[in-house]
MIDO-176433 format. One record per residue: x, y, z of N, C-alpha, C, O in turn; residue in three letters. Coordinates in steps of 0.05 Angstrom, whole numbers, plus 5000, padded with zeros to 4 digits. Last residue first. Layout:
residues N
XYZXYZXYZXYZala/...
//
This chain:
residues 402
717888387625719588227634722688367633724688247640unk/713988667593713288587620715788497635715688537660unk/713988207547713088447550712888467588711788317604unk/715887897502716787947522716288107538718288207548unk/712087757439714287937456713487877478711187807483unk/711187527391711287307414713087537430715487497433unk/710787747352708287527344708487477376706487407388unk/714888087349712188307345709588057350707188107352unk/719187827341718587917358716388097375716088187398unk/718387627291717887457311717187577332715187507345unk/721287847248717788047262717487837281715287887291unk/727888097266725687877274723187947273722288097291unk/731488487272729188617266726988297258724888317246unk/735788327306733088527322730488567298728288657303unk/738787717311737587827285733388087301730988057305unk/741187657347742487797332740787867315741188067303unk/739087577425738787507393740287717384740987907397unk/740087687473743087487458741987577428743587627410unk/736087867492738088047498740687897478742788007471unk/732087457505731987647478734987797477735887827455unk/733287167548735787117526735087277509736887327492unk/728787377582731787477581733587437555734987607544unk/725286967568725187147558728087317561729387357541unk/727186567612727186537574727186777558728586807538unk/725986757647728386717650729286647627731686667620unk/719486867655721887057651725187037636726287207622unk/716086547618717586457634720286627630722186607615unk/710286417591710586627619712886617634712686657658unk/709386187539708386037562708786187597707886097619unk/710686627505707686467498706686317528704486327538unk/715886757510713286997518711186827515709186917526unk/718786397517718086527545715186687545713486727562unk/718586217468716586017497716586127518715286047537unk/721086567450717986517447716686337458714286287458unk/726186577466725586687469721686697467720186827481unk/727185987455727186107486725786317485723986327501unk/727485997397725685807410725485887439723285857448unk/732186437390728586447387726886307393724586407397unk/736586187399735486277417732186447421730686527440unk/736085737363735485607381734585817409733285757428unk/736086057318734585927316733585867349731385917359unk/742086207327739586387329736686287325734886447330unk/744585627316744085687343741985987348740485997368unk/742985557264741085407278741985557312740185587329unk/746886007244743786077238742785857258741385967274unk/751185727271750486027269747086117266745586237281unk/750685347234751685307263750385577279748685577297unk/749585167173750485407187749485347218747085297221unk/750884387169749584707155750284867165752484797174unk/748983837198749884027177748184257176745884327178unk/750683677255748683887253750483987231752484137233unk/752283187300751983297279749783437277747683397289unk/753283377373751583197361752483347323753283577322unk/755183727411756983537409756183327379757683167368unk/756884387400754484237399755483927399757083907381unk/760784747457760884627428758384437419757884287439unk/760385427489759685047492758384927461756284977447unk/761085767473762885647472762185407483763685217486unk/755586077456756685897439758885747435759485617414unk/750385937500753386007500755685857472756785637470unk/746385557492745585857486748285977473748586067450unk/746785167505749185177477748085347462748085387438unk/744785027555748085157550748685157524751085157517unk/739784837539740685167544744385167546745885347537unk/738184417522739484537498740584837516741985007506unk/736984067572738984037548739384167531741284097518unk/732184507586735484467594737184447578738584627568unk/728384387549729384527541732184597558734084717548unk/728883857567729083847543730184077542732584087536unk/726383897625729083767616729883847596732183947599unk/721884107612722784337617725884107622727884257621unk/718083667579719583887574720984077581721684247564unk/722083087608719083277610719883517592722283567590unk/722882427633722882597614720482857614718082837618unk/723182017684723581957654724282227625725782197606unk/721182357718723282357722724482077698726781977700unk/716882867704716782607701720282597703721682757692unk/712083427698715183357696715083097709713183067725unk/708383947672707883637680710583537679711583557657unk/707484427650708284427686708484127697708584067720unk/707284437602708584437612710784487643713084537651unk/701784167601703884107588706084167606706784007624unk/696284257628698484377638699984207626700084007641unk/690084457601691584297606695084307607696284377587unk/686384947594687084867627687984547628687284397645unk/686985137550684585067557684784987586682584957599unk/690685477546688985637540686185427556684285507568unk/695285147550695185387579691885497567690685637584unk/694984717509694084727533694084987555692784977576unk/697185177478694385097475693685007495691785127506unk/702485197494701085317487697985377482696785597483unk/702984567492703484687507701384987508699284997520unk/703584687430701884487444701284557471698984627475unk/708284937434706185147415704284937429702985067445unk/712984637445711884877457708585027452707285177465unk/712284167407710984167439710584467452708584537465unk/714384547363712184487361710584417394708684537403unk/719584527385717184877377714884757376712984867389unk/721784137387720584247414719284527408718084687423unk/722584007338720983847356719284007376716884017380unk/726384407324723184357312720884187330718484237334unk/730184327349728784507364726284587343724684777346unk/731583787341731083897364729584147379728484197400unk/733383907290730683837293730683807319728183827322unk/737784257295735184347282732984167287730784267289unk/741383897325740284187337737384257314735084307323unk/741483487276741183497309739483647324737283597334unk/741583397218741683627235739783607265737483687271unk/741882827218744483027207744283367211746083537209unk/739482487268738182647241742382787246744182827263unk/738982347325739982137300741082337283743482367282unk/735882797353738482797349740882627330743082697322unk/731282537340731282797326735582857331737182937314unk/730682157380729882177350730782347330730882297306unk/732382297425734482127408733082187376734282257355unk/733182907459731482867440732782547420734182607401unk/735183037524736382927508733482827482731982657490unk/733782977586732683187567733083197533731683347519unk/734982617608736982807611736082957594737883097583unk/730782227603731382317629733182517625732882657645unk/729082387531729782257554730682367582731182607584unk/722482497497724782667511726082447535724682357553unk/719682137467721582367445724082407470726482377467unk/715881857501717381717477719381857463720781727447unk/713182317532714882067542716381867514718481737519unk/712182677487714482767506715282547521717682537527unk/707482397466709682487447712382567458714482537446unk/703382117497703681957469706882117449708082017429unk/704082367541703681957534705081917515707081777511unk/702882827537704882717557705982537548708482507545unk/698882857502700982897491704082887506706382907497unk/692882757515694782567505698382607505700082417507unk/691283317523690683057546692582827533694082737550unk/690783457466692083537492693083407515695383397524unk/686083117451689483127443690783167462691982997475unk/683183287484682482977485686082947477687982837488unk/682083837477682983827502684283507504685983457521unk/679083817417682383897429683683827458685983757460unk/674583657435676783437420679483547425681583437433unk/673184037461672983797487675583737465677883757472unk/672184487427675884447449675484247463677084207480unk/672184667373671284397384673484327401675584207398unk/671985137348671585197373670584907373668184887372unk/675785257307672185117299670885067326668684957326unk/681485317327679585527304676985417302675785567286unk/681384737357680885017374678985267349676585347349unk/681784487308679584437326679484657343677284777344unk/687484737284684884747275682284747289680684927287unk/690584687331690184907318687184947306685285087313unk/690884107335688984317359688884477338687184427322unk/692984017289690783877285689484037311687184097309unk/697484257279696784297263692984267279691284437280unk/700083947334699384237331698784307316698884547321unk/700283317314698183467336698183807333695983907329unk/704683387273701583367268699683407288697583527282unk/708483597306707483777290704783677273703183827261unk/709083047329708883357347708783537330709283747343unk/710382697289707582757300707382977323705183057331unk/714682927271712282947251709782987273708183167275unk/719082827304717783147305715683147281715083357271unk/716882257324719082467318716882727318714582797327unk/713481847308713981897347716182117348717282177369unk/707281837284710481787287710181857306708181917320unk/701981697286703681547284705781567302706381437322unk/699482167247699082207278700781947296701081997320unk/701381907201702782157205702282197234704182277248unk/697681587190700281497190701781717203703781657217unk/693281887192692081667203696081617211696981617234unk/693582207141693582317170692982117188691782217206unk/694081717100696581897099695782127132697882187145unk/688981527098690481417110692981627123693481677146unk/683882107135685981957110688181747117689281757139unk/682482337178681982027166682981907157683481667161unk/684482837198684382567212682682357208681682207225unk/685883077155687683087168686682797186687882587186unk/680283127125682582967121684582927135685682717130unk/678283497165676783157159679183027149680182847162unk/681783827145681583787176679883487176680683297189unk/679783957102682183947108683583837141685783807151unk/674284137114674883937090677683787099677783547103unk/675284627140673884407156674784197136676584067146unk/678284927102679284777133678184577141679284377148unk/673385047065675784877053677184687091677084457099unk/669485177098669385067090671684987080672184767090unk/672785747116671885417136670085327130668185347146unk/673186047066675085877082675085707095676585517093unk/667786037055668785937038671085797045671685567039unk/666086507096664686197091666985967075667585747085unk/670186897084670386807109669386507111670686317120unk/667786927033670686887037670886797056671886567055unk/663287167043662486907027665686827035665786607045unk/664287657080662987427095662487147068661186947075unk/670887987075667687867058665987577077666887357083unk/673288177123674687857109671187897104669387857121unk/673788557165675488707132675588407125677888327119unk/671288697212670188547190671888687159671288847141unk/676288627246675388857241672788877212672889067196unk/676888197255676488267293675988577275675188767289unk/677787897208674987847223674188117249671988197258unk/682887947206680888097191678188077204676688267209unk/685087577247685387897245683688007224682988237231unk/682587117227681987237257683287517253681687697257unk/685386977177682187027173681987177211680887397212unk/690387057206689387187185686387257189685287457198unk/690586447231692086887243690287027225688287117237unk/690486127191687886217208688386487227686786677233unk/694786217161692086307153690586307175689286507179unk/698086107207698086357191695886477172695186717168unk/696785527219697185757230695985997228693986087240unk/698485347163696685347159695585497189693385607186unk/703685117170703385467162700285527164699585757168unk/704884597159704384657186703684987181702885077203unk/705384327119702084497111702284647136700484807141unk/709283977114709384197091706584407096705884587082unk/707783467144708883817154709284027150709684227164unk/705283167107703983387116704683597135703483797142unk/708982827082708683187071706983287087706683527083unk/708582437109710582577122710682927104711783137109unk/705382077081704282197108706382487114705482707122unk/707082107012706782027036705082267056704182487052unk/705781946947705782146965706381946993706081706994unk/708481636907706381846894706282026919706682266915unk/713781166918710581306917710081546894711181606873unk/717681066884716880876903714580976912712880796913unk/719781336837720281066834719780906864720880696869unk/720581956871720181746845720981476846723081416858unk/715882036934718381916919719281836893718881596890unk/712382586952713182346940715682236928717182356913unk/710483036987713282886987713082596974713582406988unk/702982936967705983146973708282996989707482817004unk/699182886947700582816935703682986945705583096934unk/694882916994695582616977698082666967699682486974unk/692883237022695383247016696883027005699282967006unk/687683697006688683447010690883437013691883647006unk/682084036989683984127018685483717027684783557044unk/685384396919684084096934685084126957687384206961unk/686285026912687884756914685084556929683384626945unk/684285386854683885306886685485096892686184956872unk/683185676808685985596829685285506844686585616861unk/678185596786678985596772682485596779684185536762unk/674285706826674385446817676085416803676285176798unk/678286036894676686066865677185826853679285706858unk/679985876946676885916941676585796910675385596902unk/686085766954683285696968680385586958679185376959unk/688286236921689785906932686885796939685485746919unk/684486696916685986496891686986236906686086026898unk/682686816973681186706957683186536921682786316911unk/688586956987686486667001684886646982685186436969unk/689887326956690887146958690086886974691086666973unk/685387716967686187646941687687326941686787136928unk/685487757026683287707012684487646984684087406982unk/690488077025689987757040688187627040688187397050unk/689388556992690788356985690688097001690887886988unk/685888757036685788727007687088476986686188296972unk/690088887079687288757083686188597052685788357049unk/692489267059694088937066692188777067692288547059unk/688989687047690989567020691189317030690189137017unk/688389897099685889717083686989597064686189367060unk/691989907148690289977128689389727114689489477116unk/692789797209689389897200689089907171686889927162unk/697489737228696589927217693489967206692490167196unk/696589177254698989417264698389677253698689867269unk/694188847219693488847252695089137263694189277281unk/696288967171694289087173692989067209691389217220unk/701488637179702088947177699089037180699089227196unk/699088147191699488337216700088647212699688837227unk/697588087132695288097156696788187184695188287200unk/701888037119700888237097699088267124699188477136unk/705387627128706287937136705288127131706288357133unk/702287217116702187217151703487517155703087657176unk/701087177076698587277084699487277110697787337128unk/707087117052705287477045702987427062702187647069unk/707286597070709386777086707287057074705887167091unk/704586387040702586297071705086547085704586667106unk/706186426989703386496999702786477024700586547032unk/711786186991711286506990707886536999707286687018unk/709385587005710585807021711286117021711486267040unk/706985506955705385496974706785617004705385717022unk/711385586916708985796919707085786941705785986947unk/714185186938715185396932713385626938713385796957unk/710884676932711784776961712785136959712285306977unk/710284456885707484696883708884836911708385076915unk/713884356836712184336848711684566863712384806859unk/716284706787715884386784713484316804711284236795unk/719385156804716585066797716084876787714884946766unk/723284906865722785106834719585016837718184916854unk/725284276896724584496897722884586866721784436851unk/727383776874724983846894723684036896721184036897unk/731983876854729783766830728683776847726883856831unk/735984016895734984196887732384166862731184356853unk/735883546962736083596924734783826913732483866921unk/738683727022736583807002737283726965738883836950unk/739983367060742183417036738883477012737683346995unk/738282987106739483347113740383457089741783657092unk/740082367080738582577096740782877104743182937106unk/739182237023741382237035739382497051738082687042unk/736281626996736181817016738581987022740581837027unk/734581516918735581496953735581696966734981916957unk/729481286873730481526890732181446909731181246922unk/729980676841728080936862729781086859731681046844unk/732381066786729381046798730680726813732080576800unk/735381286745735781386767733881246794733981316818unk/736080976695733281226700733581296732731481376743unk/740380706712740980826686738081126689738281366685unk/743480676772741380516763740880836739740881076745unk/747281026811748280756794745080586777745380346772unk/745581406824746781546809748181166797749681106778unk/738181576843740681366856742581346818741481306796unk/736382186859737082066839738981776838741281796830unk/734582286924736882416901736282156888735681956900unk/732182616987731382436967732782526941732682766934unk/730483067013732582947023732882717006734682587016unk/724983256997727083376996729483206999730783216978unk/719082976969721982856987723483026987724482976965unk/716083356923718183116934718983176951719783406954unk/707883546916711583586934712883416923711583266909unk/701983876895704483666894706683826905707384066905unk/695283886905697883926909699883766912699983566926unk/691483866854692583666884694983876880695983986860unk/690284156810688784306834689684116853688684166874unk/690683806771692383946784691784166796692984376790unk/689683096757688283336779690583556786692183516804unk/692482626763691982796731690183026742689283156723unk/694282376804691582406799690982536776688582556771unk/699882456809699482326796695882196790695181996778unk/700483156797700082976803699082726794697582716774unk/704583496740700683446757701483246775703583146768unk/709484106743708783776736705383756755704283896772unk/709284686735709084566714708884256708708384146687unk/704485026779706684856775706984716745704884646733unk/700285356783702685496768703985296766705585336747unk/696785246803695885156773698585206764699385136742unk/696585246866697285096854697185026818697384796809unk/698185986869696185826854698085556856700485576851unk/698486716887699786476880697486206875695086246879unk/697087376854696587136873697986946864698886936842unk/704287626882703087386864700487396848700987446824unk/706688196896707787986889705087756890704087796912unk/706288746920706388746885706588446873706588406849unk/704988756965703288806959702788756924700788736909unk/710388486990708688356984705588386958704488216944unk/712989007002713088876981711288576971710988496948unk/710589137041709489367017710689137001709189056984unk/711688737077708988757080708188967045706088957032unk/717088787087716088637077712988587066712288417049unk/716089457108717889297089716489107079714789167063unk/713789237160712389407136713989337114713289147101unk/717288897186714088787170713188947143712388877121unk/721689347192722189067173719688887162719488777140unk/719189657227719989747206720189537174719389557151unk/717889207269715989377253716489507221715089487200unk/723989187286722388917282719389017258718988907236unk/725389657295727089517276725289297264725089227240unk/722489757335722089897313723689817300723489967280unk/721189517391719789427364720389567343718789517326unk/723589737431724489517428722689447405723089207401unk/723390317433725090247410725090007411726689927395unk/716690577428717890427437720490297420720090197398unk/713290907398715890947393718090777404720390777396unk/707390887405708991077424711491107417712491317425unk/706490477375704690807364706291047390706291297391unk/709190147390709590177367708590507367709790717360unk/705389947440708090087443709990237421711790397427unk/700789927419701590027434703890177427704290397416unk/702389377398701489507375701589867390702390057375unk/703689147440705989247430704689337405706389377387unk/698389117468700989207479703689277462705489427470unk/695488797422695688947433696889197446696689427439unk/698688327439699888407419698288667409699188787389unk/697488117476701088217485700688397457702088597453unk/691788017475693388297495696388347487697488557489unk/692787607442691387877426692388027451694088197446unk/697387107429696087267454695687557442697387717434unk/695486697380696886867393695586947410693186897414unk/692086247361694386197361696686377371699086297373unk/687286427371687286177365690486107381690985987402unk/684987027406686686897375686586637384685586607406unk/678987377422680787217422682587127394681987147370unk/674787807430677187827421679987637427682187707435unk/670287667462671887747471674987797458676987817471unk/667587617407666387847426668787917451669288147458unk/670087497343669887407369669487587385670987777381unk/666587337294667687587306667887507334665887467347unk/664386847273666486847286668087107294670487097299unk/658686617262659286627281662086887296662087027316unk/658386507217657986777207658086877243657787117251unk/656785907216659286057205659986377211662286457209unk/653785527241654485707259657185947237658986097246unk/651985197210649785337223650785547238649385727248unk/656985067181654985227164651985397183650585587176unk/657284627217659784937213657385027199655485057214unk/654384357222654084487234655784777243655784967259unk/655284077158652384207176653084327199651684537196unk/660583937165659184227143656384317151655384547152unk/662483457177662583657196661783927180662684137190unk/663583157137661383017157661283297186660083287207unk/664583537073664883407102663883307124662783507134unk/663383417009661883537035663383407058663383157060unk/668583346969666983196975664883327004666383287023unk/671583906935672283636945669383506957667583636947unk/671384036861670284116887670783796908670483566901unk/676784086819674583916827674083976857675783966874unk/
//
């Protein structure tokens, strides 16, 4: 079912066919750095060829794998519409003393595996947003036309066609049995949405994205973007004070920047002192919200990817996130607090189930791509710690220069 016209389709529609950008801008990356190391690639440079080698890789195998489709799941939503996309609750189990299990309980950080598979739709909707983000830089990097091809295939099936398309909603994602149908809090499940717009902008900068495809995408976004800030469920979600709503603001510039409405973006922006780093980060840089959680360090440094990436946006429009420091809390405290436990003999003191190992390479990728996104040598250095060289991270957010 086609979703409803958006109060914003007249004047996307007057301007669609707008978006080859003349000065070659990205939304969400820096087109010189990356440039520069498309560069450095065609020269041999060894700090990319593990990282390159590994896109292509992933990038040929992609070429044999979906389209993917909300039709593939085997449960509907509870709209009997299965073109909604559906989630659960990950952290959410079967309460093992009531006979139908129902409600659900919590046990946080403790993925239930009945969340996952094909049941619902998260599965496929993350292989799809991971092939169009490795399928569209392998074609930023190499020119060919195959990757190009396929990221057209696979947008248009999720997206476009009447027959897969997903509804641009998120009504029905992380729901609970036996207490909702959906909440606000699935809509971090959509933060990838990024990656498509990477996409449609790399094909664009070489018209390899059909101009009804190109139409057809912002149209669904724009749809999706109305919903993001009406619905109740995006109304609740701009709310929190954890790492939801610092990943609902960077969903939500993202988008408004991609539709070139930067006063509204700048309006967020302008907010995000107030409304998300004075309430998240304390005087010692210390995250409480996110440190409660059973994984500490991980959402700590979810949190702060996302302010980084905000941040990020502000350097584009001329609002300074992260040059703004407050002797309550600021981001460059925050990321203090976590730099000694670069060193892995400084012990994490906070819980943090799971691999220790993987969240601390985690943590030195968060340094390492706020160095290259926001300009800060001394971040960039830690590339030298990571373990994992063939990262295509390093191809999205290099260090160049430094």
């Amino acid at each position: 079912m086609r979703s409803r016209t958006s109060v914003y389709r007249i004047p996307l529609l007057l301007g669609i066919c707008f978006f080859m950008q003349s000065n070659a801008q990205l939304t969400n990356l820096d087109y010189d750095k990356l440039v520069r190391v498309k560069n450095a690639i065609k020269n041999g440079d060894v700090r990319y060829v593990s990282a390159y080698k590994k896109l292509i890789s992933q990038a040929d195998e992609a070429l044999d794998e979906g389209p993917f489709s909300v039709l593939q799941k085997k449960l509907v939503a509870a709209s009997g519409d299965k073109h909604d996309y559906l989630s659960l609750a990950p952290y959410w189990w079967p309460d093992l003393e009531k006979e139908d299990g129902l409600p659900w309980i919590r046990k946080d950080g403790i993925v239930n595996p009945m969340t996952k598979g094909d049941n619902v739709d998260d599965l496929a909707k993350d292989k799809m947003v991971n092939n169009v983000k490795v399928l569209s830089l392998a074609y930023f990097f190499t020119g060919k036309k195959r990757y190009a091809r396929k990221v057209n295939e696979l947008l248009k099936v999720w997206f476009l066609d009447e027959a897969t398309r997903m509804n641009p909603n998120l009504n029905y994602a992380q729901g609970i049995p036996g207490k909702n149908t959906g909440r606000g809090f699935g809509i971090i499940e959509f933060s990838g949405v990024v990656h498509i717009i990477n996409a449609i902008e790399f094909l664009e900068l070489k018209y390899k994205l059909p101009k009804e495809l190109g139409t057809g995408l912002r149209l669904w976004l724009s749809d999706y973007l109305t919903w993001l800030q009406t619905s109740e469920f995006g109304i609740f979600e701009k709310t929190r004070s954890n790492n939801h709503g610092s990943l609902y603001d960077a969903q939500l510039v993202s988008l408004l920047l991609f539709f070139d409405r930067k006063e509204e973006a700048k309006s967020v922006l302008n907010s995000v002192f107030k409304e998300r780093i004075a309430p998240q980060i304390e005087s010692d840089g210390s995250q409480p919200h996110e440190l409660k959680r059973t994984k500490g360090l991980t959402y700590s440094i979810l949190n702060l990817s996302a302010l980084n990436r905000l941040a990020f946006y502000g350097k584009k429009v001329g609002v300074d996130i992260w040059g703004r420091v407050s002797a309550e809390g600021d981001m460059q405290k925050a990321y203090n607090f976590l730099y000694p436990y670069l060193d892995e003999k400084n012990n994490w003191p906070h819980e943090q189930l799971g691999s220790m190992e993987k969240a601390l390479e985690r943590l030195r990728r968060l340094f390492v791509n706020s160095g290259s996104m926001l300009e800060i040598p001394r971040y960039c250095n830690i590339a030298a710690q990571l373990k994992d060289l063939d990262d295509t991270q390093q191809l999205m957010y290099p260090c160049i220069g430094e």
